[in-house]
DRENLO-628408 format. One line per 5 residues: number of its first residue (from 1); their letters; for each residue x, y, z of C-alpha. Coordinates in nm, 4 decimals, always signed. Layout:
<midos>
NUM> a> X/Y/Z | ...
</midos>
This chain:
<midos>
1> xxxxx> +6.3519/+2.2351/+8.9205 | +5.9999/+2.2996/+9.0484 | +5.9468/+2.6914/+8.9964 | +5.6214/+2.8250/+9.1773 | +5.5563/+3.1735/+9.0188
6> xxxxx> +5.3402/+3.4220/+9.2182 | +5.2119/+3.6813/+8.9408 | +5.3156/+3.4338/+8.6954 | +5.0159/+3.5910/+8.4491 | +5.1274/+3.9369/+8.4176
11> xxxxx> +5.4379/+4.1077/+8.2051 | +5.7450/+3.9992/+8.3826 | +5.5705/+3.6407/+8.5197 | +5.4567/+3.4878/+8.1262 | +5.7719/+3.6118/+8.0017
16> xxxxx> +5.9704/+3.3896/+8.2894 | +5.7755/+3.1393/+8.2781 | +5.8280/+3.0912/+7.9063 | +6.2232/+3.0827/+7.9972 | +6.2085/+2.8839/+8.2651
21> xxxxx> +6.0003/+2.6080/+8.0412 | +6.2487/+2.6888/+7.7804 | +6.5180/+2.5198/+8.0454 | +6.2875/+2.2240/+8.1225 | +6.1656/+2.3745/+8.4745
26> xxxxx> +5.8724/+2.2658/+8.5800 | +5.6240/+2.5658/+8.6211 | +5.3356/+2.6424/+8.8496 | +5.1541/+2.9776/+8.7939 | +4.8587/+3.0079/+9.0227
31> xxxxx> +4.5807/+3.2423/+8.9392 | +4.1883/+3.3485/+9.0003 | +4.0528/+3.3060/+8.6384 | +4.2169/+2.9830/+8.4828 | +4.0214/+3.0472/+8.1583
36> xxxxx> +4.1476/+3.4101/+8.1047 | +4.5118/+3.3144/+8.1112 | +4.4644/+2.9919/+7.9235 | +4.6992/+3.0654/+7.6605 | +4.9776/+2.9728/+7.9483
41> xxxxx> +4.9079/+2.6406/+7.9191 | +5.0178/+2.5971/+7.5744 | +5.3767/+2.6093/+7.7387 | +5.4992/+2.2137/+7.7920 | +5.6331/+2.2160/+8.1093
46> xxxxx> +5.3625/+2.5167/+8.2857 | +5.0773/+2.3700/+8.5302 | +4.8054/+2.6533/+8.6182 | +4.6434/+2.6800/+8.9487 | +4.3482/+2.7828/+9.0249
51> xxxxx> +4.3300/+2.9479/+9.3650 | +4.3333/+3.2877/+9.5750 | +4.7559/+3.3084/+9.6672 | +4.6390/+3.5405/+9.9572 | +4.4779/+3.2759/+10.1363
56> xxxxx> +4.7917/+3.1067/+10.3569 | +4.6027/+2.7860/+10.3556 | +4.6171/+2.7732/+9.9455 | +4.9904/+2.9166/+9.9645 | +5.0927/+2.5990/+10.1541
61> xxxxx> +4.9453/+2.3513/+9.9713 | +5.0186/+2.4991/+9.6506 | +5.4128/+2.5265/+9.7522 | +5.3847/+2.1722/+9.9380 | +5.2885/+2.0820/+9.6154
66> xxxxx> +4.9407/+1.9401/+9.6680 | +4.7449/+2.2418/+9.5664 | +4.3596/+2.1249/+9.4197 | +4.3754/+2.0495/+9.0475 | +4.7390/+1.9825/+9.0440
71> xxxxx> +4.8633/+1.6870/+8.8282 | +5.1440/+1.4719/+8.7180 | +5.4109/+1.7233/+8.6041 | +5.5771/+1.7021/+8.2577 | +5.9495/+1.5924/+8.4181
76> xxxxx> +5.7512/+1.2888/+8.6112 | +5.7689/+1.4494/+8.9290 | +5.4475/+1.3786/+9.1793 | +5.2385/+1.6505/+9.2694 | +5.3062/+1.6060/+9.6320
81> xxxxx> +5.7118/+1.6793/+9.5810 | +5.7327/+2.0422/+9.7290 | +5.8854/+2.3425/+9.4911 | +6.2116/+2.3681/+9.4895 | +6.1464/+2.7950/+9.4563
86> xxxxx> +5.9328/+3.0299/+9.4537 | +5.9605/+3.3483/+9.2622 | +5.6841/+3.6362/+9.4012 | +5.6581/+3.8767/+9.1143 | +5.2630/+4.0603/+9.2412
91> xxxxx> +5.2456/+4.4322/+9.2471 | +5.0292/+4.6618/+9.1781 | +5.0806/+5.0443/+9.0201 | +4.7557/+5.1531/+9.1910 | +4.4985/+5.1151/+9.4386
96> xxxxx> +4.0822/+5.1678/+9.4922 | +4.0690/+5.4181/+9.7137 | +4.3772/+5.6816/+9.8716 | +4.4697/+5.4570/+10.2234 | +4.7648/+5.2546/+10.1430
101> xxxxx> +4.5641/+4.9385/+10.2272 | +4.5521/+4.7838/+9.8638 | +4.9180/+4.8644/+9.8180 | +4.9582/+4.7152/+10.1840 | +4.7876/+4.3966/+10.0687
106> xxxxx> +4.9334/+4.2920/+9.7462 | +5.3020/+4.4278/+9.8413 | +5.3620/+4.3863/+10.2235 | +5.0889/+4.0905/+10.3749 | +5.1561/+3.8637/+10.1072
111> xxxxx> +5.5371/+3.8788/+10.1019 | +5.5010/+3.7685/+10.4828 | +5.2339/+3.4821/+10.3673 | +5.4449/+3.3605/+10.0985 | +5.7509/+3.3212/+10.3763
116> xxxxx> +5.5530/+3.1743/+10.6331 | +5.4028/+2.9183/+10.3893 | +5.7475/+2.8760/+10.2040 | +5.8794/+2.7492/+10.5538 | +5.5609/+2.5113/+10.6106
121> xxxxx> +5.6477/+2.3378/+10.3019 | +6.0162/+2.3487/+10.3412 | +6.0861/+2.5314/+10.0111 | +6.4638/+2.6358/+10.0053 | +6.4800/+2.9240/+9.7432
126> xxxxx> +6.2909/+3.2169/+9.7600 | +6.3019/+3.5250/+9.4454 | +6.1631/+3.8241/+9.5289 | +6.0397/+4.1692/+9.3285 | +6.0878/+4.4577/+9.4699
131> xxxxx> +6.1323/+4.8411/+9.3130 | +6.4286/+5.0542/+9.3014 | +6.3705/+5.3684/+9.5607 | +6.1739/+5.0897/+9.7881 | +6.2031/+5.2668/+10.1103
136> xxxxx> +6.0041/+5.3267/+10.4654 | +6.0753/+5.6579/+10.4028 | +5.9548/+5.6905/+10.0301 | +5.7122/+5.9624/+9.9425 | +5.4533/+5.6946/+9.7994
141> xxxxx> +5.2217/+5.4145/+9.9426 | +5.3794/+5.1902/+9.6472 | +5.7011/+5.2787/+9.7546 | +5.7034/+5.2533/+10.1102 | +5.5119/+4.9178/+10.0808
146> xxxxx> +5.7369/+4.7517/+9.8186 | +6.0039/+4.8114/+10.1070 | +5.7718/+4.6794/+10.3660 | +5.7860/+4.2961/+10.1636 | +6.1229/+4.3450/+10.0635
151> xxxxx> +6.2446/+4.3419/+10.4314 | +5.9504/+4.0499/+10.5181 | +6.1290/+3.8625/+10.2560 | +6.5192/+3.9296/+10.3622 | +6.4179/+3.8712/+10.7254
156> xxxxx> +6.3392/+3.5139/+10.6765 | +6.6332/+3.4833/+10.5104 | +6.8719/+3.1938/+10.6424 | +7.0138/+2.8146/+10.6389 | +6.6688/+2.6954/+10.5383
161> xxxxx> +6.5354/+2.9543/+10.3485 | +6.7867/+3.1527/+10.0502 | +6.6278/+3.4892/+9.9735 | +6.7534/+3.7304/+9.7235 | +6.5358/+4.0187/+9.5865
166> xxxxx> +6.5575/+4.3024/+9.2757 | +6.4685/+4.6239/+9.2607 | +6.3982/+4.7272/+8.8799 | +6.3697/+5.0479/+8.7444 | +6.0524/+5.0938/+8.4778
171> xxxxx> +6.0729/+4.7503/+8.2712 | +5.9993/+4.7917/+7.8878 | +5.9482/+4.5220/+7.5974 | +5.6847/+4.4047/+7.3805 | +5.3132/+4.4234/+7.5669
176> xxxxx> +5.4912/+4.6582/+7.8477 | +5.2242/+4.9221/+8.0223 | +5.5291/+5.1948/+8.0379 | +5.5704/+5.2135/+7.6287 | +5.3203/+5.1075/+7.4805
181> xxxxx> +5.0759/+5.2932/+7.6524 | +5.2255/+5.6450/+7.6214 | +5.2576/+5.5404/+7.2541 | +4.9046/+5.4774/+7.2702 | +4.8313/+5.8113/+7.4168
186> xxxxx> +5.0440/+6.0143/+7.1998 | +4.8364/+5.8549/+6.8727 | +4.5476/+5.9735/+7.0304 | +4.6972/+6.3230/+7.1116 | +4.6186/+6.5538/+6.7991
191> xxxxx> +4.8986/+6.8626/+6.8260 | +5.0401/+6.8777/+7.1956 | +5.0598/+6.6310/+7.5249 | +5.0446/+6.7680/+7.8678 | +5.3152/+6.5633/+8.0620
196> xxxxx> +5.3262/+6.5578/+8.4506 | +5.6425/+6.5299/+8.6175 | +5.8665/+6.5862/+8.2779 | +6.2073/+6.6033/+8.4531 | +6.1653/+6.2888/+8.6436
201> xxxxx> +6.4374/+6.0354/+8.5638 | +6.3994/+5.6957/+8.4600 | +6.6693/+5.4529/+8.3586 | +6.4500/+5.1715/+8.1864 | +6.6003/+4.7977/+8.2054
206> xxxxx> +6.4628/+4.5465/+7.9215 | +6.2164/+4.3279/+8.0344 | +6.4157/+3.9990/+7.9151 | +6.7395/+4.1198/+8.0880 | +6.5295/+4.1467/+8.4167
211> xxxxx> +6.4494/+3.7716/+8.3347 | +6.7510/+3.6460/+8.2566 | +6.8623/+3.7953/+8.6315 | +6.6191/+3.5990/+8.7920 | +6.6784/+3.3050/+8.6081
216> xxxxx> +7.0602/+3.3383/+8.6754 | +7.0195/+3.3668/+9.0318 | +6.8115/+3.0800/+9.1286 | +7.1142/+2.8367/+9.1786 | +7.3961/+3.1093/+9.1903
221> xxxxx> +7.4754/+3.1121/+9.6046 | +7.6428/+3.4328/+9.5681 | +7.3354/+3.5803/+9.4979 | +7.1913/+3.4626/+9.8377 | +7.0969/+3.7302/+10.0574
226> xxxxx> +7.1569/+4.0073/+9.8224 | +6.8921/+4.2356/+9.7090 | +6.9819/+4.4046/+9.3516 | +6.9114/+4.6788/+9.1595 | +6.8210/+4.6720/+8.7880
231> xxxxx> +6.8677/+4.9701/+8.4780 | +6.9644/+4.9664/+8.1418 | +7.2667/+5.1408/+8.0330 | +7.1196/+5.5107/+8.0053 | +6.9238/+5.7618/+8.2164
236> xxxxx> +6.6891/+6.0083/+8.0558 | +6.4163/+6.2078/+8.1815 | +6.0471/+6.1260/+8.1219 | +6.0336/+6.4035/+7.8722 | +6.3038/+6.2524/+7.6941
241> xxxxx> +6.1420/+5.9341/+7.6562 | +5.7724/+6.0568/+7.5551 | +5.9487/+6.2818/+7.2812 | +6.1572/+5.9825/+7.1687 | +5.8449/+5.7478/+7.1495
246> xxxxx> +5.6582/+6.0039/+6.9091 | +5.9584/+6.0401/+6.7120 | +5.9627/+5.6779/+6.6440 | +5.5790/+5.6834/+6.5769 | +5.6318/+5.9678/+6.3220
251> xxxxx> +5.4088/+6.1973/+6.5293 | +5.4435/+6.6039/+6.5311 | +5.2956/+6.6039/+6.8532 | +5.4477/+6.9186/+7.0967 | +5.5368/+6.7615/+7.4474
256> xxxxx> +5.4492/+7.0483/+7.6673 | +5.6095/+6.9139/+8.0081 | +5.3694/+7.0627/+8.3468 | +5.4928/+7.2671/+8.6704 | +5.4815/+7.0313/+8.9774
261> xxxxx> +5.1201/+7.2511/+9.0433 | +4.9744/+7.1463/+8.7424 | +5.1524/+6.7623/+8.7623 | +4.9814/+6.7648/+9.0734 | +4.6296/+6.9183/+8.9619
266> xxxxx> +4.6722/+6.6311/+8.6435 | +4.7070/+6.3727/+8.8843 | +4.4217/+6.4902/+9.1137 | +4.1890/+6.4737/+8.8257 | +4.2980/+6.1074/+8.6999
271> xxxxx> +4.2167/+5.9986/+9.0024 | +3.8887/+6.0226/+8.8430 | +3.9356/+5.8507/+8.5272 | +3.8637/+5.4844/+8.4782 | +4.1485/+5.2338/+8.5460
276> xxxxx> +4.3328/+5.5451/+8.6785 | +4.6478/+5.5931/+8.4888 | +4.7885/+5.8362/+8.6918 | +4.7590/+5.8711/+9.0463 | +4.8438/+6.1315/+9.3489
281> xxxxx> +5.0323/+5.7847/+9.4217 | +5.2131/+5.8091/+9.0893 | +5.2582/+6.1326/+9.1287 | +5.4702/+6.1084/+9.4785 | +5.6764/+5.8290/+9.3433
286> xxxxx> +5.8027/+6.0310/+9.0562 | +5.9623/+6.2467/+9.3555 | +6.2033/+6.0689/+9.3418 | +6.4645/+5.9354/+9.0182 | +6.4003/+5.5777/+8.9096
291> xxxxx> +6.8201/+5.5515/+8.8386 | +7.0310/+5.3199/+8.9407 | +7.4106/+5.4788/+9.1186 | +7.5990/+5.1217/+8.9256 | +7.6385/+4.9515/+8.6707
296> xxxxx> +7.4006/+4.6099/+8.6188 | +7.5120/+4.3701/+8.8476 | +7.8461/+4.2010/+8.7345 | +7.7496/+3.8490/+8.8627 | +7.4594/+3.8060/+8.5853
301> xxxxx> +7.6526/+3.8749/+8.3257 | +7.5160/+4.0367/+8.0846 | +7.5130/+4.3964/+7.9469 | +7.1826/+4.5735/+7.9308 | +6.9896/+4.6511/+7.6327
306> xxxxx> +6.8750/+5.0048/+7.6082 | +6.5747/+5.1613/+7.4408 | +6.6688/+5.2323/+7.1502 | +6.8355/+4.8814/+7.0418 | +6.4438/+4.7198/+7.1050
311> xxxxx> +6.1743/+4.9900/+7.1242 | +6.1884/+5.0646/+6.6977 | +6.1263/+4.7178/+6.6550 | +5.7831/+4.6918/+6.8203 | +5.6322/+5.0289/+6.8068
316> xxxxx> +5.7830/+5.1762/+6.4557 | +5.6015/+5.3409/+6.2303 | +5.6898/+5.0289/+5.9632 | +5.3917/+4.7836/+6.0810 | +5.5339/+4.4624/+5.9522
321> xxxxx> +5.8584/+4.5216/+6.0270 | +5.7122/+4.5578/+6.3789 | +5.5177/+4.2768/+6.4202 | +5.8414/+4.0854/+6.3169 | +6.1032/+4.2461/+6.5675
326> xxxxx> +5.8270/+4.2202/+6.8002 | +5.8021/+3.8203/+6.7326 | +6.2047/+3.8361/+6.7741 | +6.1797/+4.0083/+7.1294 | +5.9378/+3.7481/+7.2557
331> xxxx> +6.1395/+3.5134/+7.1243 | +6.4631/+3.6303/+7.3349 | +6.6429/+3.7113/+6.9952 | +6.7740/+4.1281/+6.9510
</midos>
């Protein structure tokens, strides 16, 4: 197949695209800065794009197949044959600013671009992100706007155009922003770490069993129309998990979890802090539990990995024998 991959750059989108190739997909991954993502390229079968995917003009060409730059494709297909999917995987966790309008941008106008182009160029399958608690009714811009795409994507859904979305809970693995930078944190934490929100639930869902859902549903037409959610097999609350991650890193460091005052007073004052790692945003979303009332859906079949089975072997406290589980989880293997 011919795979278009919106947000094909970031954690979920390289990791995808590396399967996909894997399969002997053809790959297009579209993105601002061709040099800064270079290291794509080194995949056989992956064709970056340079381009801005909120412009509808570039969306159309790029998913008609004739987007500028585009070349002869590793299977021998012309650039002019039109994708056979398209896979929109941009989000954002935060925002310049406290309107709604960047969340607005990247998770509500450009679902509606991508389906309006998709249509233009006749593309059949359509695989959309989404977030579990995605609701018009959410506490949080970033809520209430992932729910805002996810219904501009099922809308369009039909005879010409298959649609089927997921709705993940936080996604961990190797290079994750959830992990990996709490671990961070806590080794820069000397005795105790303030924690907002500490009784907020999470259910965390492996970032390769996310992509093996995707992957599973592109041809699968009992996924058509469906919109999923996504967990690994256990629950725990965010204190749970920040203790658990400085256990593993051998730290002593005291997790002192905050009221919802001072959760709120933390997240006033990151609002502050460069590259803003926790937001009033963040702070409404964890209102409400990131858990899933099922099982992971039956007709991937697969059963979850949890935390523990992958998180030891890319943040222990034994480097090497990091590095190397690490390698493994990249490579698919656990």
């Amino acid at each position: 197949m011919k795979i278009c991959i919106l947000g094909g750059t970031g954690f979920v989108g390289s990791r995808l695209a590396a399967r996909l190739c894997e399969q002997g997909h053809q790959v297009w991954i579209p993105t601002r800065r061709l040099m800064r993502h270079r290291e794509l390229s080194v995949l056989p079968t992956v064709q970056l794009i340079e381009g801005d995917v909120h412009n509808p003009a570039f969306l159309a060409r790029l998913f008609a197949g004739d987007a500028p730059g585009s070349a002869m494709a590793a299977g021998g297909r012309a650039p002019g044959a039109a994708m056979d999917a398209v896979i929109n995987l941009v989000g954002i966790l935060n925002e310049k600013g406290h309107s709604g309008r960047g969340f607005a941008h990247a998770h509500a106008d450009l679902p509606a671009k991508v389906v309006e182009a998709c249509r233009k160029a006749g593309v059949k399958r359509l695989l959309h992100m989404s977030a579990l608690n995605a609701a018009l009714s959410a506490p949080s811009h970033y809520l209430r706007t992932k729910a805002m795409g996810e219904d501009a994507a099922h809308r369009a859904h039909g005879p010409e155009l298959a649609v089927t979305s997921f709705r993940p809970s936080v996604i961990f693995g190797p290079g994750d922003s959830f992990t990996n930078r709490f671990a961070q944190l806590l080794r820069l934490s000397p005795f105790v770490f303030p924690l907002a929100c500490p009784n907020a639930r999470f259910q965390p869902v492996y970032i390769e069993d996310v992509v093996q859902a995707f992957i599973a549903a592109l041809e699968n037409h009992k996924t058509f129309g469906q919109r999923y959610d996504l967990c690994g097999p256990k629950a725990y609350t965010f204190k749970e998990i920040v203790e658990y991650l400085a256990r593993l890193l051998g730290r002593r460091t005291r997790i002192v979890g905050l009221n919802d005052t001072l959760s709120y007073l933390q997240a006033v004052a990151m609002e502050f802090v460069p590259g803003k790692p926790f937001s009033l945003d963040n702070y409404r979303s964890l209102k409400l539990d990131s858990v899933c009332p099922k099982g992971f859906p039956e007709v991937f079949g697969l059963t979850p990995a949890s935390l523990e089975q992958i998180v030891p072997g890319y943040l222990g406290r034994d480097n090497d024998q990091a590095r190397y589980a690490a390698l493994r989880g990249l490579a698919g293997r656990r």
